[in-house]
Structure formats: C-alpha cells, structure tokens
C-alpha positions in Angstrom: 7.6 -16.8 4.9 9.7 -19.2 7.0 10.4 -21.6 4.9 12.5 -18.6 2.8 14.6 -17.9 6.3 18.5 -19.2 5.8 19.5 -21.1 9.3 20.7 -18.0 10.7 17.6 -15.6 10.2 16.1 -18.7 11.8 18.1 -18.6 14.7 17.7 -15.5 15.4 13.5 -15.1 15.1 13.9 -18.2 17.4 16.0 -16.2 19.8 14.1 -13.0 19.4 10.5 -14.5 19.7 11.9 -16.8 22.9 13.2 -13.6 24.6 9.3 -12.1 24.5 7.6 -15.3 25.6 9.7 -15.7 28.5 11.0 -12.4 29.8 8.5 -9.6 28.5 5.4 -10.5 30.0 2.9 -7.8 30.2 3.2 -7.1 33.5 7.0 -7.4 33.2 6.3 -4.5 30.6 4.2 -2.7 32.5 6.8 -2.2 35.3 9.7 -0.8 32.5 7.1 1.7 31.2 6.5 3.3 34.6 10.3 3.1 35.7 12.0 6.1 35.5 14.0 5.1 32.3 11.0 3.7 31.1 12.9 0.8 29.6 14.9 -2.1 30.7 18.8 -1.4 31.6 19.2 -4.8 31.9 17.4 -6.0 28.9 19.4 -3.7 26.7 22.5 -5.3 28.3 21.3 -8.4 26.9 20.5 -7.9 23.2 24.3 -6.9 23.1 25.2 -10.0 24.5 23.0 -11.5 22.0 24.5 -9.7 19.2 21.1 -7.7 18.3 22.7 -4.3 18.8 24.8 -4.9 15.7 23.0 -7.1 13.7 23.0 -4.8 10.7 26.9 -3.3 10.8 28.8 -4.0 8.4 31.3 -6.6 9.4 34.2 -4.6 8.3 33.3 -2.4 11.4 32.7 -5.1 13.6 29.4 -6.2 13.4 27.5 -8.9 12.3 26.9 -7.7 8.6 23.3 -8.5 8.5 21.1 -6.0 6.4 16.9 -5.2 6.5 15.7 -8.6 7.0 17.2 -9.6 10.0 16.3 -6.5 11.6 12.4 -6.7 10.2 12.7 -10.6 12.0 13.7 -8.3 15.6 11.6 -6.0 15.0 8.4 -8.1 14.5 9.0 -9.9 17.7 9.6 -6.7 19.2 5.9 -5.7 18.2 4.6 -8.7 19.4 5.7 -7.7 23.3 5.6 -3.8 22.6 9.4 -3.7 23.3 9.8 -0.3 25.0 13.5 -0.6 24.4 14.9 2.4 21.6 16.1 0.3 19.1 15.0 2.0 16.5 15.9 5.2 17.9 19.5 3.6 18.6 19.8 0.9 16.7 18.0 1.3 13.3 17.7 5.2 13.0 21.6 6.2 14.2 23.4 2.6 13.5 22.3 3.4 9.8 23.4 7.0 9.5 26.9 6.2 11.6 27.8 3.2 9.0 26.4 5.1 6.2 28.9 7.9 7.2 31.5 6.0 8.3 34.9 7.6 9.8 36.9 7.3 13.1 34.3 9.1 15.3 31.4 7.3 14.0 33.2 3.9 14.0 34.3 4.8 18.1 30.3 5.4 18.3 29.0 2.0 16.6 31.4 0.2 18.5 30.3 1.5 21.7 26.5 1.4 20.5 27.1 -2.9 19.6 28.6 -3.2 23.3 25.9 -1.3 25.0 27.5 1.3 26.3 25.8 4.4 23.9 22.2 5.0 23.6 21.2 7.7 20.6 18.9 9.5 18.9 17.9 11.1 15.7 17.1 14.6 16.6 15.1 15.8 13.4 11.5 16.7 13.8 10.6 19.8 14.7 7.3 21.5 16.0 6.2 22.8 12.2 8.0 20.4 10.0 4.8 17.5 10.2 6.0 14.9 7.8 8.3 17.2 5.4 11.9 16.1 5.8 13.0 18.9 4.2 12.0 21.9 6.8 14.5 22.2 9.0 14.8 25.5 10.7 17.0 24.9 13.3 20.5 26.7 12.5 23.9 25.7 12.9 26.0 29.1 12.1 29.9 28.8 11.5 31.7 30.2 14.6 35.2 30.5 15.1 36.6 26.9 15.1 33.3 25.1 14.5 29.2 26.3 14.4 26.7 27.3 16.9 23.4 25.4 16.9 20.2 27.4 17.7 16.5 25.6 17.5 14.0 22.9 18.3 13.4 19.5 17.9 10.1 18.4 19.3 9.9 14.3 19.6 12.8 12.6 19.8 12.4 9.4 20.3 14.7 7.9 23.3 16.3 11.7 23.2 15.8 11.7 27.3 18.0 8.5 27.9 20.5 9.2 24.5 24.3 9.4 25.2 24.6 11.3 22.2 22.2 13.3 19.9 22.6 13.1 16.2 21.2 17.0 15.0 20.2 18.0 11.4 20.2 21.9 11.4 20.4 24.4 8.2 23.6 25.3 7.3 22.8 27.1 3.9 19.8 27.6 1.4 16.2 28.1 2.4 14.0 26.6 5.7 12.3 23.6 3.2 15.4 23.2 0.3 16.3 19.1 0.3 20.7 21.2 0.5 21.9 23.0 2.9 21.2 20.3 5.8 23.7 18.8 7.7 24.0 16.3 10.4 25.6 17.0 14.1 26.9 14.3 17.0 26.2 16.6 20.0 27.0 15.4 23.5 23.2 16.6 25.4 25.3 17.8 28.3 26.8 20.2 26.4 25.8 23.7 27.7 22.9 25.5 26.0 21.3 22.1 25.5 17.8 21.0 27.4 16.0 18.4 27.0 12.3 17.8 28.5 11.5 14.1 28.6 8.1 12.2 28.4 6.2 9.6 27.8 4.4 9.3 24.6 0.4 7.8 24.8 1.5 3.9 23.6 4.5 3.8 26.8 7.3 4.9 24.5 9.5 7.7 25.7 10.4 10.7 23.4 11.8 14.3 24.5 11.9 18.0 23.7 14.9 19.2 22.8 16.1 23.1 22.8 19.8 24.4 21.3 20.5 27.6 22.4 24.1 29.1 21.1 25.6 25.5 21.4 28.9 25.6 20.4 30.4 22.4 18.6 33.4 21.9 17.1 34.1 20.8 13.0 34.9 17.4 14.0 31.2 17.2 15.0 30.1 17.3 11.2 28.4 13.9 10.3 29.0 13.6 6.9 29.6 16.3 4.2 28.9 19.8 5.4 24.9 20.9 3.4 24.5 17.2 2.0 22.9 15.4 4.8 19.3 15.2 3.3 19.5 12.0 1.3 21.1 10.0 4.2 18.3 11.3 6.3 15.6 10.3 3.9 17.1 6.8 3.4 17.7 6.2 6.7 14.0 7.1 7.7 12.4 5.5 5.0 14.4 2.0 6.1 13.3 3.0 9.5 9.6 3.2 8.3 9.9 -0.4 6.6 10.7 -1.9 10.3 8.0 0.0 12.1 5.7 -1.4 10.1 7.6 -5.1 10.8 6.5 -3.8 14.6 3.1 -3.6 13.5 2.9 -6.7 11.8 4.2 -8.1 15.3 1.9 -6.2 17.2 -1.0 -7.2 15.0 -0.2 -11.0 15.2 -0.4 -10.7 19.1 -3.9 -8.6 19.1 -5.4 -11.1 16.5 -4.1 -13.9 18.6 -5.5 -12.8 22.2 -8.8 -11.2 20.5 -9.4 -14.8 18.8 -8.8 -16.4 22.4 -11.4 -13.5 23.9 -14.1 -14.9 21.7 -13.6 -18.1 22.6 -13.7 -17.4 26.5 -16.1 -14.8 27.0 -19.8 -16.2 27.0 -22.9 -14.5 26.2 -26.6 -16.4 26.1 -25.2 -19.4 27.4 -22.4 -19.9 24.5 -19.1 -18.4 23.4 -19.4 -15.4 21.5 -16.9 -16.5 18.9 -19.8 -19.2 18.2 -21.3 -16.0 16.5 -20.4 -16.1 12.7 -20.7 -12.3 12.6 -17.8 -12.3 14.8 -15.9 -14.7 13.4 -16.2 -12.9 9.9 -14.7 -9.7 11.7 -11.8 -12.0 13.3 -11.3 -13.7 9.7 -11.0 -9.5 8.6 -8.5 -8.9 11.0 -6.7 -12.3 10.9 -6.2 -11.1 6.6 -5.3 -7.4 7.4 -1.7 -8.9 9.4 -1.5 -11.5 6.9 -1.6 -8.9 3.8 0.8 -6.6 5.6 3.7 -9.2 7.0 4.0 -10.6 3.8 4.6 -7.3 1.9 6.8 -5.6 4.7 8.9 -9.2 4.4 9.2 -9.0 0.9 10.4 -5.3 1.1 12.9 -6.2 4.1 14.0 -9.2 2.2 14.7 -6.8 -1.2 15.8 -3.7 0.6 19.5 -3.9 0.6 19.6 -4.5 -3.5 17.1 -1.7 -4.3 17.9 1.7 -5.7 17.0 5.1 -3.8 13.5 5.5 -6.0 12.6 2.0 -5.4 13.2 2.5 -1.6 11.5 5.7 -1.9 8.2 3.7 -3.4 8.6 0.5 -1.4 8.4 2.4 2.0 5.5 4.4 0.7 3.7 1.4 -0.4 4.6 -0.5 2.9 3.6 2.0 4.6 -0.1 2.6 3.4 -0.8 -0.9 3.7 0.4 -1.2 7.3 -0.9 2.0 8.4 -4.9 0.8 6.6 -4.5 -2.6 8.5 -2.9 -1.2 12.1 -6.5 1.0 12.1 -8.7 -1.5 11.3 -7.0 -4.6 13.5 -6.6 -2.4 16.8 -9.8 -0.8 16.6 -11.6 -4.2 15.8 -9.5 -5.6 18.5 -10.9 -3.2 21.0 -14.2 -3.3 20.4 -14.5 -7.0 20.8 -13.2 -7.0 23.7 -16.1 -4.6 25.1 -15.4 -1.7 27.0 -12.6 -2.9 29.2 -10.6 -3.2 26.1 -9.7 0.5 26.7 -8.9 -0.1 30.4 -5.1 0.0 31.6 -5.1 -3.6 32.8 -6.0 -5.2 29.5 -3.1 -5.6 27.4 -5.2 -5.2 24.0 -5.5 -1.3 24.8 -2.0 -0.8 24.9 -1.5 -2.9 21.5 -4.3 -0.4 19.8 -2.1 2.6 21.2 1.1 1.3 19.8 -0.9 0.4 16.3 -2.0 3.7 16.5 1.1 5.7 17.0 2.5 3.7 14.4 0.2 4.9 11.8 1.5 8.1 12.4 5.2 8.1 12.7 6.9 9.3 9.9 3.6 9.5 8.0 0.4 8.0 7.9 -1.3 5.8 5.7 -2.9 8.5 3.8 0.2 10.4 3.7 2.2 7.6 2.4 -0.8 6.5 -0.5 -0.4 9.9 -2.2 3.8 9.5 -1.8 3.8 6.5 -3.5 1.3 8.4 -6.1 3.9 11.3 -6.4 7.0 8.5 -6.9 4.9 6.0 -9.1 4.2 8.9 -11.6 0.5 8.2 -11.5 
C-alpha cells in the first residue's frame, strides 16, 4: 500500500509510527492505563501540536482537510502501541458529527477540540439497544425554553474525561423508528447528570451515564430536531472502518513479537519456530493482517467518494473480515506464547484483549456478515 501514499500521507504515517516506537513503550503504556485519567494529558497535547486532532476538518473550519485515509494511517499506528488516548471517541466519532453539522456552536467546539482544549464523546448506546442504532429510549421532552433529557447510556467511550457529551435521545415516534432521534451537546456538569467511569477489559476507559430531568436549552440541538439518525449511522459506520485500521495495527505488532517468540524460545534443544507446524500457524496469522489492511486501506482510501449504501456495505464487509482475522491472530498469538501469554506482564495479552474488544464494538463479525447480506440484497 505505500507506494499509493501521496508525500503527505507519507509524512504523517512516518510521524505517527515514530511517535509509538519512541514514546509508547509498553511499559510507558502501562503506566497511562493505571493513572487516574487513564491516558496521557501530555500526549494529547502533542497530537495537537502535531496537527492529528484536526486531520480530518474541513479546511474551511480550520483544519487540515484531510478525509478517511489519513485518519486509517493514525489509526493503524495507534493499534500498533494500543493508544489509550480517545481519539476516536474525540476525534473520529464527535469531529465527524460537529463538521457534518456544522454552525457557530459546533465550529467554537472543533476549534477547541484541534487545539486540545475539549475532549468528547458520543453518548449513544444504551443498556438494551446491543447493536441496533435505532433504539433509543432515552427522552428528551420539550420544556419551556428548550427539553429535558431523561435516560441511560451505558458505555461511553472517554464519557469519564469528555468536556462535553454529544446525546441522542427520542424526541418523537416509537423506541426503535430510524425519525424521531436527535442529537444533544450537554455540558456533564450540568445538574441531573452522573456519570460512573471505568475501565473497560483491553485498558480503554468508557462510563455510565444517567440524565435525570436535565434541562437544556434549544441552542443545544445538534442538527435538525427528529433527523439525527442518518448522521449517527454514518458517523459510526466511518468510525467502524478505523477501528478496524486499529486492528490491522494491532495485528501487525502481535504477528511481529509472536514471530520473534518462536524464534527465542527453545524447546528440545532448538527454536520452536524451527517447527514447520508452527511456522504454518505464523504464515496463518501473518495472511489474516495482510487480507484485512489491504481491504480496510482500500475502503479508507474510497470512503470520502462513496454513497451512503456503499458506506453502508463497505463497513459491513470491513468489518467481518477484521472481526474473523482479530479472533484468529490474538488467539493464535496467545497460545504460542504458552501460558504466560495471558499474564499482565506480557504485552501479547493486552494486544488479544484489544483484538477482542474490537470484534465487538459496534458489531461483530457475525453481526456485520449478515449486514452486508441484508445491504448486498443476497
């Protein structure tokens, strides 16, 4: 795929990939995921100095005016260090919907999110919805000068550190109907807001949070009031397309420390990766990343031309295949390593957990083969 990369997409993997060889070590890592952010303050300082944060805005609203593929290109070196940093929760999830929306308060918000000054996050999920975009329960209720929010959203990732909360709650039609959704900037200190933080099984941090008679005003309205579904949809289905540029990062650095294990580790006198049943197994996993960079590349790279059904399919497709290859190169990567694959101290362990999670945000593999069935017609 390099070869394809202008100068600047060059650049910038350069930068990217530099920035995780030489200050996100593993133990460097370690010590963000057990501080009581559980990220890196400092680090997120930096991608805005390095221009990361606003890769992807347009450049009439001050940003670089990048699209999909420079973000895949962050994203994928990301996965290769486990970046515990919400980018995607900031970044690629909120970013998308503010520019999408555009206006003066969601301009104000982009500007502050490319200097990094605002953290946010995408308060959607809720404890019954699973992977239905459509079931929203949560209310927001016309009151007055504006609409009280009522309900729960149940893992929000980066929702414990996020400056601002973007909400979708009901405001008309039925619990699962694809109208009556709209979209919310709520300030979490607002009263009748609580949030329970915690930290999710692959170091990531994610919250609870509860709206109880919140009161906003109009002005808070993202969008068009009951049309929010469709930006929520495209916004998650890009968002799905860069995970799995994560995994193919991820995947790259468990092949990669699994093929130097077998090389190291000694057994009747000789390496085990002397041991061709092995090396057929590495050879499997080795082709399982391979298979899914290059179709989550050529999605990224296509992305920003397609039309909503082709996204629709793409991130479906994209999805399967990373979700069918995450399984099968984590769990192969821990059980070559033996039993202390699983252990805390061995960094292999935590890439299985983060390949893992990532098969099931926003739908796993199995999920995503019978979506693209549904969208192919077949």
């Amino acid at each position: 795929m390099e070869h394809l990369l202008n100068e600047e997409q060059r650049l910038l993997q350069e930068s990217a990939d530099r920035f995780v060889r030489d200050a996100y070590g593993f133990e460097a890592r370690q010590a963000l995921v057990r501080s009581p952010d559980g990220f890196g303050r400092d680090n997120w300082r930096r991608f805005a100095e390095l221009g990361w944060l606003g890769v992807a805005v347009p450049e009439n609203m001050g940003g670089i005016g990048g699209g999909t593929a420079e973000l895949a290109l962050l994203m994928e070196a990301f996965g290769k260090g486990l970046v515990v940093e919400p980018f995607l929760a900031t970044v690629v999830l909120c970013g998308d919907l503010l520019a999408r929306c555009g206006g003066e308060e969601p301009n104000a918000l982009l500007q502050e999110m490319m200097a990094g000054e605002r953290l946010m996050a995408l308060a959607h999920a809720e404890p019954q919805s699973r992977h239905c975009l459509s079931d929203v329960a949560s209310t927001a209720t016309a009151s007055g000068g504006g609409f009280r929010l009522d309900g729960t959203k149940s893992l929000v990732f980066g929702g414990d550190a996020a400056d601002t909360l973007i909400v979708t709650a009901r405001t008309g039609e039925g619990r699962f109907s694809e109208a009556g959704i709209s979209l919310f900037l709520v300030d979490p200190a607002l009263p009748g807001v609580a949030r329970r933080g915690f930290r999710t099984q692959d170091g990531q941090r994610a919250a609870e949070v509860i709206f109880e008679d919140v009161a906003v005003g109009y002005e808070a309205m993202l969008g068009q009031l009951d049309s929010a579904f469709h930006l929520i949809e495209a916004a998650i289905d890009r968002a799905t397309v860069l995970l799995c540029a994560e995994a193919a990062g991820a995947m790259e650095a468990a092949v990669a420390m699994t093929g130097e294990y077998l090389k190291t580790r000694e057994q009747f006198g000789r390496p085990i990766g002397d041991f061709q049943v092995l090396q057929h197994r590495l050879v499997e996993m080795y082709m399982a990343h391979q298979m899914t960079r290059a179709l989550v590349f050529r999605a990224a790279a296509a992305w920003d031309a397609m039309d909503d059904g082709e996204r629709r399919r793409t991130a479906a497709a994209v999805k399967a295949q990373t979700g069918k290859a995450a399984r099968l190169v984590g769990q192969e990567a821990v059980q070559l390593h033996g039993g202390m694959g699983m252990t805390d101290e061995m960094a292999v362990g935590h890439y299985f957990k983060r390949l893992t999670m990532i098969d099931a945000l926003y739908g796993n593999a199995a999920y995503h083969l019978s979506r693209f069935a549904e969208e192919a017609g077949t």
